[in-house]
C-alpha positions in Angstrom: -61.4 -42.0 146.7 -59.4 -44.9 145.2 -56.1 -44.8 144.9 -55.5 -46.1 141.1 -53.2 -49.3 142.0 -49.8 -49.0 140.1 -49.6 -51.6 137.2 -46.7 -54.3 137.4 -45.4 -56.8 135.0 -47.7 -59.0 136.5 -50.8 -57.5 134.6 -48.8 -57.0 131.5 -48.2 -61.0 131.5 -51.9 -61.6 132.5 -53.1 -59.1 130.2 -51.1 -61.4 127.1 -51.3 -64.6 128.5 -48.0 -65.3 128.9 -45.3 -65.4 131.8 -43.9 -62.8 134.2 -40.6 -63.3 133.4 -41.2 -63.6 129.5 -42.6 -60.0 130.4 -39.6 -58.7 132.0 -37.2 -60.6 129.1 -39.0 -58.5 126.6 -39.0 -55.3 128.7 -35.1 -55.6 128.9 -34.7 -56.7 125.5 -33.2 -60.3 125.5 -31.7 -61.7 122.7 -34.0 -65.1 123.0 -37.5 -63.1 123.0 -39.1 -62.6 119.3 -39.6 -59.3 117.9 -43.1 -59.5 117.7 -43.2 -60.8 121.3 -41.4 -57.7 122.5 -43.8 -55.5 120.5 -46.7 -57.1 122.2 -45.1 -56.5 125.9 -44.4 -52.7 124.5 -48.1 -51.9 123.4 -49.2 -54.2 126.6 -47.0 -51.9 128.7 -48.3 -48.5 127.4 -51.9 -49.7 127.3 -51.7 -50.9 131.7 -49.9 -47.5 132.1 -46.5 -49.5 133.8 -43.4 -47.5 135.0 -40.4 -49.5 135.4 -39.3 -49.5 139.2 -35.5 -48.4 138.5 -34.6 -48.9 142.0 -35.8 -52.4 142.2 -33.7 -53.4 139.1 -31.2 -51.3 140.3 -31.4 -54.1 143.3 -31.5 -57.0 140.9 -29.2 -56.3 138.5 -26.6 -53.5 139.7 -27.4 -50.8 137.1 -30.3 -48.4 137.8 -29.2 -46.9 134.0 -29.5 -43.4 135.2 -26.7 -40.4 136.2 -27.2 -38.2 138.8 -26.5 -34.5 137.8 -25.7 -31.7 140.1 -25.3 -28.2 139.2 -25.3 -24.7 141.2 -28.4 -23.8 139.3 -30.2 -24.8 136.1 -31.1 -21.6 135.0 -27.8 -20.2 133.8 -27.0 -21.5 130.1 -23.7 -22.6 130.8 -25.1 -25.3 133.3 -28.0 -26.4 131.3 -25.7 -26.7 127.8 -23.4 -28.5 129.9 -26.6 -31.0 130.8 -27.1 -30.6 127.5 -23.9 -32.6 126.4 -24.0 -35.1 129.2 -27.5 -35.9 127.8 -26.0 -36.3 124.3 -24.0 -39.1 125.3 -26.1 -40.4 128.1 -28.9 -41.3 125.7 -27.0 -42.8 123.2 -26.0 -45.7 125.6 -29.9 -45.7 126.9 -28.9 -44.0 129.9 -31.5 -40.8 131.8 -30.2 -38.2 134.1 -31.6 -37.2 137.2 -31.5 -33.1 137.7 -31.2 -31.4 140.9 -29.5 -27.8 141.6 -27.2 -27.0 145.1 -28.6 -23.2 144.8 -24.5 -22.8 146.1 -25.9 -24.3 149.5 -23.4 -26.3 151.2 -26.2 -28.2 152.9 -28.3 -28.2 150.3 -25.3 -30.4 148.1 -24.9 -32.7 150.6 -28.6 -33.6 150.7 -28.2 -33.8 147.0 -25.7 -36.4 147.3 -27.6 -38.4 149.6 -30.5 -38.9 147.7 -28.6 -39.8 144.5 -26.9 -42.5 146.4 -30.7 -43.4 147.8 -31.4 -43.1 144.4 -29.4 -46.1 143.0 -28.1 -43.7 140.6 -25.3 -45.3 138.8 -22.5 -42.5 139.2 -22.6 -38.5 140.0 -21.8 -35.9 137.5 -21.3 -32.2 139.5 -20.0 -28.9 139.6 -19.2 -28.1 143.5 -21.2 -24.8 144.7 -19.2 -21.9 145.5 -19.9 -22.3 149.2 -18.4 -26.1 149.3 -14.9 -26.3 151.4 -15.7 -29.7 153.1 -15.3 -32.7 150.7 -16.8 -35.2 153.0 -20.0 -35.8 151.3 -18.3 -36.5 147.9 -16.0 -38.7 149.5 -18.7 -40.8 150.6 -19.4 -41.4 147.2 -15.9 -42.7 146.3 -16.2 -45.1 149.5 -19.0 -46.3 148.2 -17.5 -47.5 144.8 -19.6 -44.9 142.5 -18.1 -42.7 139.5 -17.8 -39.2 140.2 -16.9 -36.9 137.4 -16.2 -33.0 138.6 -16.6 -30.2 135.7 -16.0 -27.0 135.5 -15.8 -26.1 139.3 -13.4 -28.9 140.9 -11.2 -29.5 143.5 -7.6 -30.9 144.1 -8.4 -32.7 147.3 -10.3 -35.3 145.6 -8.5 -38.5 143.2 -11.3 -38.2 140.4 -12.2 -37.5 136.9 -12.8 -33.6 136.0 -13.3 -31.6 133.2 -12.6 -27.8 132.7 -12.2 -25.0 130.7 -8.5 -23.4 130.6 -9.8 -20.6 132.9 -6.3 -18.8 132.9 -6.1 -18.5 129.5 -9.6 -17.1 128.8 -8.7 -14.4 131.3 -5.3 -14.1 129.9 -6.8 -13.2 126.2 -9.5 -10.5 127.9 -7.1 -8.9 129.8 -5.2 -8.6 127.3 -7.5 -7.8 124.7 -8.6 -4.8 126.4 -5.1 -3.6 126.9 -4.5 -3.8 123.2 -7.8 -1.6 123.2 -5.8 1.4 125.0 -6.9 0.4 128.5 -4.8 0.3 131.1 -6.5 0.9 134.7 -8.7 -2.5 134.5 -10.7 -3.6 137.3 -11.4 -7.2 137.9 -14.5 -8.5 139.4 -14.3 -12.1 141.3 -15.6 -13.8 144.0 -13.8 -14.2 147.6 -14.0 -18.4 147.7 -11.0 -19.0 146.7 -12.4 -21.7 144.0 -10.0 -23.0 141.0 -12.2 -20.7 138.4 -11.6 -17.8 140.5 -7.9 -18.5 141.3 -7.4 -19.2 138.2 -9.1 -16.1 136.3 -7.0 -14.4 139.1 -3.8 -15.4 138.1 -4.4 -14.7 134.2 -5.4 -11.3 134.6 -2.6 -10.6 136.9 0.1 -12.2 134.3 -1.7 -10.3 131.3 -1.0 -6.9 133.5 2.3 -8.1 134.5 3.4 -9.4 130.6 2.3 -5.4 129.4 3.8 -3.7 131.6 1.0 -2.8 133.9 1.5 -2.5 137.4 -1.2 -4.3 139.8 -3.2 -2.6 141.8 -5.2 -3.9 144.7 -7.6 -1.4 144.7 -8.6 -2.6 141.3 -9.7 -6.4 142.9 -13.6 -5.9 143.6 -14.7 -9.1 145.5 -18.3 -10.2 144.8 -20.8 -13.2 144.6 -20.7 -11.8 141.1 -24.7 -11.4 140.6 -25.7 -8.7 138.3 -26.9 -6.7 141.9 -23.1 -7.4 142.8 -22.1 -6.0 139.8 -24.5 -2.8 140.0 -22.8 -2.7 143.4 -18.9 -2.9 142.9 -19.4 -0.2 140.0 -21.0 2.2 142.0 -18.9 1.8 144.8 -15.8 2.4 142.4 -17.9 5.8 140.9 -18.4 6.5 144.8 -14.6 5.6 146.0 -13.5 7.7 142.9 -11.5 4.5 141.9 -9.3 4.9 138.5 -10.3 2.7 136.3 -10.9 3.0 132.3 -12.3 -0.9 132.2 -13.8 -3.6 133.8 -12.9 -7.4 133.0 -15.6 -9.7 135.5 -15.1 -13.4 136.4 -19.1 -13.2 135.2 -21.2 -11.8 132.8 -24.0 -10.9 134.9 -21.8 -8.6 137.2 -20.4 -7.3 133.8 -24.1 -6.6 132.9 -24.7 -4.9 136.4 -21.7 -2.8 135.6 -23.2 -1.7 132.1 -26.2 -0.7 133.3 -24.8 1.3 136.0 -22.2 3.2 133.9 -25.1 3.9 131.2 -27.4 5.7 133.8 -24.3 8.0 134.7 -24.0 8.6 131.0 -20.3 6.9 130.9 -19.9 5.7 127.5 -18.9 1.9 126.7 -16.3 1.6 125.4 -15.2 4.8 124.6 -14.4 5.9 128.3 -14.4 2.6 129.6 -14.3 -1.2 128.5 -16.2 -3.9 129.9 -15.3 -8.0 129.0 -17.2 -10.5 130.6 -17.2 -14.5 131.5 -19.4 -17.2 130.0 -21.1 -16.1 126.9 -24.3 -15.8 128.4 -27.4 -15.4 125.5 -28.2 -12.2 127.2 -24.8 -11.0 125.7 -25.0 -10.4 122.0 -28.3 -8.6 122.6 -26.9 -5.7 125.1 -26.1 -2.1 123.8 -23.2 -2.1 123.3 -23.0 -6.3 122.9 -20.9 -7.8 125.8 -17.2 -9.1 124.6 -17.2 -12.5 126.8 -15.2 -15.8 127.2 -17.1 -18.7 126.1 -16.8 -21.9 128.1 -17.5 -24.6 125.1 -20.2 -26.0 127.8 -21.7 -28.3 125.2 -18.6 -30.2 124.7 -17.7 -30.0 128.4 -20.4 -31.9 128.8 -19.8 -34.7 125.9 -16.3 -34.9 127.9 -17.8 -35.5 131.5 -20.0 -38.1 129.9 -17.6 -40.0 128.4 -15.9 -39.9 131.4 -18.2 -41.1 133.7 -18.6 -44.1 131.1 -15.3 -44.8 130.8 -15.2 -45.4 134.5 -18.2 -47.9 134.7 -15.8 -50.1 132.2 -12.9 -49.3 134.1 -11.3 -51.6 137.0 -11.1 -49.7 140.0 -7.8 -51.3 141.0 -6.2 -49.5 138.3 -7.8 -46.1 137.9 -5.7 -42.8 137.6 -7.7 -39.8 137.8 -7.5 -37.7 134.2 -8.1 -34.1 133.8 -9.5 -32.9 130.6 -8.6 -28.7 129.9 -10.6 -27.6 127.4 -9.6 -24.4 125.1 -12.4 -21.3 125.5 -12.8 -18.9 123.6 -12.8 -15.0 123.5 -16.1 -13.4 122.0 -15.0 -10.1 121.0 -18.3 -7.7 120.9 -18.6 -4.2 121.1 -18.5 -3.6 124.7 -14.5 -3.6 124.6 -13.8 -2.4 121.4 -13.0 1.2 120.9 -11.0 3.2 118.6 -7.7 4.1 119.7 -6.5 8.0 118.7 -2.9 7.8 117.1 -1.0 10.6 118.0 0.2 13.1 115.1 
């Protein structure tokens, strides 16, 4: 069987009688080709079936006109809305995105990485995985002279571009959101890689203790890779441990949902007996019984941010960049998972 031989601008100009290169003018939209010329080259093009060989006028010109996008996984909403907003931007300046996920495999990134750059994308947008404690691969990218725009998971080792949420404070206002509730033991779910959301959910739940007068506990820390199976896990090993605790605020909404669940089967009522705030505003949380309270990451705008960003430094002269940190405010979705009524004494 035949393979069908890929069409090239060649065909297109023999197809209309005219030039190669008047072809490719048209195709790229120069100023000295006619309208109706262009709209010839256009129908001509759909009609031959032609694909534009981006890596070949990457070669020719400098500019493949596409971003390469890498994110943990695609299938969590805060990583596709943040796609989402890159693409917002992105298509406005006539610019496509190239996809691919890390799964939070160190190896898998760098392979990633590598065939961007093979690619001819014109710059990397990413959130590092969770795994990711070696920076080598990214620096690469920087060696080679191509914008790299970190968001939501960064790190300080690197001189570039990154865009987060204010992770302290969201955990700040759920911790202390609950304690306004009338809890007081509050367990914290978070992940053992010591990555800036982490740290940094870390540190406002312990200041939100320490600001009411609540003494920390380490046997309230419950270390995770914050799955909803981790989160089935860490509760039932508190029910197990007999761990005091009358709430749960999680780094992530799907351990919070593991927690739920579990509490639910051992008939412990939320929130009544115990509170439960989450991380992320996942969909899955307003339809839950009782609806998850959550921190909402404004991915959508994160990803506007990144994207201007990234386009800011294709205008930029290298010689005089300084590397600028956007902090974007979230905000606390209060549901019924964490709000209960507190009895007044008499």
């Amino acid at each position: 069987m035949n393979k069908r031989k890929k069409a090239t601008i060649h065909d297109i100009a023999s197809k209309l009688g005219i030039t190669a290169s008047t072809v490719s003018r048209a195709l790229n939209n120069h100023p000295r080709i006619s309208d109706a010329t262009k709209k010839l080259v256009q129908k001509a093009a759909k009609e031959v079936n032609y694909q534009p060989n981006n890596i070949a006028a990457a070669l020719r010109n400098g500019k493949s006109k596409l971003i390469g996008i890498v994110v943990p996984t695609a299938n969590r909403n805060f990583f596709s809305s943040v796609v989402r907003g890159i693409e917002e931007i992105a298509n406005q300046l006539n610019y496509k995105v190239i996809i691919s996920q890390s799964y939070e495999n160190f190896e898998k990134e760098k392979q990633t990485v590598d065939a961007l750059l093979s690619a001819r994308v014109d710059g990397i947008i990413m959130s590092i995985g969770k795994n990711t404690d070696d920076f080598e691969h990214l620096e690469r990218v920087l060696e080679k002279g191509i914008p790299l725009v970190l968001f939501d998971r960064i790190t300080e080792e690197l001189e570039v571009n990154q865009v987060v949420i204010d992770d302290y404070i969201g955990a700040y206002k759920s911790v202390e959101h609950l304690i306004e509730n009338g809890y007081s033991k509050i367990a914290h779910f978070t992940n053992p890689r010591k990555i800036n959301i982490y740290s940094e959910r870390l540190r406002g739940y312990t200041d939100a203790l320490k600001d009411n007068g609540i003494k920390f506990d380490q046997d309230l820390i419950i270390e995770s890779n914050m799955q909803l199976e981790d989160g089935q896990q860490s509760a039932l090993k508190m029910l197990e441990d007999g761990i005091d605790f009358d709430a749960i605020f999680s780094s992530s909404d799907y351990a919070a949902m593991g927690a739920l669940q579990v509490l639910k089967d051992k008939g412990i009522s939320v929130p009544e007996e115990v509170g439960i705030a989450g991380f992320g505003n996942e969909p899955f949380t307003s339809f839950t019984t009782p609806s998850l309270t959550s921190v909402d990451q404004v991915s959508i705008p994160m990803g506007n941010v990144a994207a201007e960003l990234f386009f800011e430094l294709l205008k930029a002269d290298p010689k005089k960049f300084i590397p600028q940190k956007t902090v974007l405010k979230p905000e606390l979705i209060i549901r019924g998972s964490s709000t209960r009524k507190i009895t007044q004494p008499i």
